[in-house]
N, C-alpha and C positions, 0 to 999 in steps of 0.2 A: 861677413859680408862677401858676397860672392860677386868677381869682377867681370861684368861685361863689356864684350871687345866684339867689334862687325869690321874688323879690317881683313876680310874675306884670306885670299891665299896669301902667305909669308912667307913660303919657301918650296920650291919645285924641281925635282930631275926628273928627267925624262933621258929615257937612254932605249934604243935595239937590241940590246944585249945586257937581260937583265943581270948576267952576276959581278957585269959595274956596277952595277947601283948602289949593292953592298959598302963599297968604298964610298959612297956618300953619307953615310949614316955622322961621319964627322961636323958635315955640313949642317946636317938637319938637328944634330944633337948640340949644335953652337947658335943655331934660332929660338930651339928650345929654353937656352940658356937666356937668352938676351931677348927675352919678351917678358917685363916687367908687369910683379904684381901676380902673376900665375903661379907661381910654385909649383911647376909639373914635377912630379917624379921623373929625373933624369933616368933612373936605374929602369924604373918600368918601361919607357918610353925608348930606351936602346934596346931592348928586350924585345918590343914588339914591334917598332923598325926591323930589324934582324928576324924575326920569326916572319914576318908576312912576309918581304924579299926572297928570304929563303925558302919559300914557299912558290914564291912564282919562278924562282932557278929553278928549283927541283920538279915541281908539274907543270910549269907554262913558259918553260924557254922563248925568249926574243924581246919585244918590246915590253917595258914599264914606265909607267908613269907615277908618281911616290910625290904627294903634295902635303903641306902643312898649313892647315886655315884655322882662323881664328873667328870663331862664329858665335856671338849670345853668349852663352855661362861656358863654352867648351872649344878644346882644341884638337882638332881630329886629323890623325893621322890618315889621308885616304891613299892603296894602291888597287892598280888598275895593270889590267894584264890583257893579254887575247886569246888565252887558256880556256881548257874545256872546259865547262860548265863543273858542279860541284854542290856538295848539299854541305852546309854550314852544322856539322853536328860536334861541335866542342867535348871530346872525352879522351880520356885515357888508352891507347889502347891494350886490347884485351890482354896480349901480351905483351906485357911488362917491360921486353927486351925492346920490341920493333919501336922504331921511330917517325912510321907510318901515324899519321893522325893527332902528335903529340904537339904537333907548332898551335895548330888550330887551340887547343888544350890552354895552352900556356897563355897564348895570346886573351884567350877570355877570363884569366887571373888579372890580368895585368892591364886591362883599359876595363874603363868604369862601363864601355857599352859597346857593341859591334852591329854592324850592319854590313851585309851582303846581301849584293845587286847584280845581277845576270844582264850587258848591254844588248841590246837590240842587232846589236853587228854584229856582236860577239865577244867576249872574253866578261870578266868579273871586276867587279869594283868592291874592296873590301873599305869599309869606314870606323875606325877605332877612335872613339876619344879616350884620351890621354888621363891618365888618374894625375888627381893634384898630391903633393906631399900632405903627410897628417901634419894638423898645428903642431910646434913644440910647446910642451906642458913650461912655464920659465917657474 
């Protein structure tokens, strides 16, 4: 049975400087924790907190905004940047070694769905929901 939850945002930073935000990942990964009945994959879900932040320090320095909502069957991790625009192509890159392109990669192992949004002002809004843990076989 699949649990549904409409108690919209659960947990929010917002910061000018996003490689604070980094240092929020405790926060958000203790909401994660303490939202009954979900079983999110805690290990995916610090994975792709940390890949997308890390994403907007390295190409979209200054403001972030990084929320956690509980919406219908899913919990989505949304960040929000005022970064240059960007094309959503999730792969490997060619070289093996560069670390160029890999967060995007990773990120769409690790949440069941992704969506990127280009704002009207400007910058990007990425939206990840959150993979649940598999049952345990008892």
């Amino acid at each position: 049975m699949i649990t549904m939850c409409n108690l919209g945002e659960i947990w929010r930073y917002e910061t000018e400087d996003a490689s604070s935000a980094l240092r929020a990942k405790n926060g958000f990964l203790a909401t994660v924790r303490q939202h009954a009945g979900w079983n999110i994959d805690e290990n995916a879900a610090a994975i792709v907190f940390t890949e997308l932040v890390t994403n907007v320090v390295c190409h979209a320095p200054g403001p972030v905004r990084v929320t956690l909502e509980c919406v219908g069957q899913g919990i989505l991790l949304t960040v929000a940047d005022n970064g240059p625009g960007f094309e959503f192509a999730p792969k490997l890159p060619a070289d093996g070694c560069s670390e160029n392109g890999r967060g995007l990669f990773i990120v769409s192992r690790y949440a069941t769905d992704i969506g990127v949004s280009r704002s009207a002002a400007g910058g990007n809004k990425i939206v990840a929901k959150l993979r649940r843990q598999a049952a345990s076989a008892l």
